[in-house]
N, C-alpha and C positions, 0 to 999 in steps of 0.2 A: 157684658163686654161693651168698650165706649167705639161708639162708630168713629169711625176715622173722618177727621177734618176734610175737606175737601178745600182746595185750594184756589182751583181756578175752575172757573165754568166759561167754557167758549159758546156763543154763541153764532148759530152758521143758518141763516135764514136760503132758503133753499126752493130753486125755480129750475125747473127743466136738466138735471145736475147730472144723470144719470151716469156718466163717464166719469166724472172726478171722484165722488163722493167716498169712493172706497179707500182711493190714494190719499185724498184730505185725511182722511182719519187717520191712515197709517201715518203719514206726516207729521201730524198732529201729534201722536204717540209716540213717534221718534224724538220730538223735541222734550216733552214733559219728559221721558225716560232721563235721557241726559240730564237734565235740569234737576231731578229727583222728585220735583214737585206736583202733587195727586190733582186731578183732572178729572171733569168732565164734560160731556160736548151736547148742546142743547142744538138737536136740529129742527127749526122749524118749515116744514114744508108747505111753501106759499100755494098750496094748489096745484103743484106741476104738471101735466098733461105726459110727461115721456112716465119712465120706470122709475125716478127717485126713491117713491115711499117702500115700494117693494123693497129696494137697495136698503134702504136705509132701515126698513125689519129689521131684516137680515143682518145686519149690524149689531144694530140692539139686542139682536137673537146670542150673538158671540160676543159682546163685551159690556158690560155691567157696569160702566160710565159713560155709556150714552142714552140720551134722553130723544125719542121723537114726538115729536107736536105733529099735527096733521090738519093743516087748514081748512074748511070747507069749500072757501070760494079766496080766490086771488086778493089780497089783501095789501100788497106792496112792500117792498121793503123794511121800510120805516116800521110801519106796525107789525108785519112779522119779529123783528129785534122787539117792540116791545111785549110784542106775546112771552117771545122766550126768556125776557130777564122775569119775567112774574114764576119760572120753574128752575130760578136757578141758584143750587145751592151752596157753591163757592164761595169765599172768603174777597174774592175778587173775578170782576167779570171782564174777559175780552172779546169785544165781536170783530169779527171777520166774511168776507163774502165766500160764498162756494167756490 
């Protein structure tokens, strides 16, 4: 069976996020739904100190186009995005902030 293309990979570099991250996602899957177009959502967690990585498990635990990275130590923006385009395997890449 051919795996299915993947089209777009968001990238969501992620700090202290713990309130949005659930509604990003759904958001996120609202708009690819309409669009038609197959997605997945690379979230790198810069180290965040609140509940994000728990959040974001739990995410990955229920839907099978999302990717978590898990920082060790605070690493900034900038190179959190490039962590996550080195794990991304869409056809085209969009980042965005949390």
């Amino acid at each position: 069976m051919k795996k299915e293309q993947i089209e777009y990979s968001v990238v969501v570099p992620v700090y202290n996020s713990e309130k949005t991250l659930e509604i990003l996602f759904q958001r996120l899957s609202e708009v690819f739904q309409k669009t038609g177009n197959t997605f997945e959502v690379v979230f790198v967690n810069d180290n965040s100190k609140d509940n994000s990585y728990n959040i974001l498990s739990a995410l990955h635990d229920r839907h099978h186009n999302i990717l978590v990275i898990d920082l060790f130590k605070n690493s900034g923006q900038q190179n959190a995005l490039m962590c996550g385009f080195k794990y991304c395997n869409g056809k085209y890449v969009v980042t965005i902030d949390d």
